[in-house]
C-alpha positions in Angstrom: -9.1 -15.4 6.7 -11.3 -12.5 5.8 -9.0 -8.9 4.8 -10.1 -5.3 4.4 -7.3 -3.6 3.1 -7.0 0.6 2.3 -4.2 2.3 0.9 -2.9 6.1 0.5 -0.3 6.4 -1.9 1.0 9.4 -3.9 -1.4 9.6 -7.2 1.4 7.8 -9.5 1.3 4.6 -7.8 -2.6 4.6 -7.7 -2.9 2.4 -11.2 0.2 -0.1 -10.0 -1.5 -0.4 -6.6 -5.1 -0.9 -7.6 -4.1 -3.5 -10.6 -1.9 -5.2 -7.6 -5.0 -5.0 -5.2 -7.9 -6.2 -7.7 -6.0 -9.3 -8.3 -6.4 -10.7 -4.5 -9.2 -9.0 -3.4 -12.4 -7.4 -4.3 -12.6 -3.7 -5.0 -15.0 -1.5 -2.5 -14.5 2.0 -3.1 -11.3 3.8 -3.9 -8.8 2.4 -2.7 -10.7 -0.1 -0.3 -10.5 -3.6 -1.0 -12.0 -6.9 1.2 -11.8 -10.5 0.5 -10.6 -13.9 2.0 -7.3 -15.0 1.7 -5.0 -17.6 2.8 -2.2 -16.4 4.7 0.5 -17.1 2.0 -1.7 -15.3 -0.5 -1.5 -12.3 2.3 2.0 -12.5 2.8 2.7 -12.5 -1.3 0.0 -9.6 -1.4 2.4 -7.8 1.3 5.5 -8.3 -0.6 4.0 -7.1 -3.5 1.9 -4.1 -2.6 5.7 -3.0 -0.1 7.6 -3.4 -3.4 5.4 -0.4 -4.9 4.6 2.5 -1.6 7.1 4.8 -1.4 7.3 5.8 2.7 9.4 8.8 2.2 6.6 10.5 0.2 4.3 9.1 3.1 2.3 6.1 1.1 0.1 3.7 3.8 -1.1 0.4 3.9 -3.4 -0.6 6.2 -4.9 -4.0 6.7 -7.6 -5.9 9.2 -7.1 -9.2 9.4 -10.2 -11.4 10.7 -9.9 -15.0 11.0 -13.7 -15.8 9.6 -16.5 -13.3 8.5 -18.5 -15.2 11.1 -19.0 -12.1 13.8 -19.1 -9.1 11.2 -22.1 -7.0 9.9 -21.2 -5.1 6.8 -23.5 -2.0 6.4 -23.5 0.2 3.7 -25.5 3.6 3.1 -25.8 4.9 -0.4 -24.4 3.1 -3.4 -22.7 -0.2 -2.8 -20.1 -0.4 -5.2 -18.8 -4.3 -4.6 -20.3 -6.5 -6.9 -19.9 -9.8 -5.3 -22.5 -9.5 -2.3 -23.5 -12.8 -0.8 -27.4 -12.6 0.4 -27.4 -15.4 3.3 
């Protein structure tokens, strides 16, 4: 399945959250990642990035789950920071 994820975490968890991230998915911009997974890769990615927020001090995950990339369109204006584009 095809996953953008974002996050907003409190600027000490930034390094642990990004390292976490990068290793599933492919970096974006900030803290934006996208990728395909398989849904126990997703659900480990879960655990692991829900060991690290902190909700009291307000951290967020957010994640879109798609089942394919079949119906999307990404579009991007300026620089395009991800480095693995496919050109179909």
């Amino acid at each position: 399945m095809f996953i953008i994820l974002y996050y907003d975490v409190n600027e000490k968890r930034c390094s642990k959250m990004l390292k976490k991230c990068r290793a599933y998915l492919q970096w974006v911009q900030n803290s934006v990642f996208e990728g395909n997974l398989t849904e126990s890769q997703l659900k480990r990615l879960i655990s692991d990035l829900a060991k690290i927020i902190n909700e009291e001090e307000g951290d967020s995950l957010i994640i879109y789950k798609f089942e394919s990339q079949r119906y999307t369109d990404r579009i991007v204006v300026g620089k395009d920071k991800k480095t693995d584009i496919n050109f179909i």
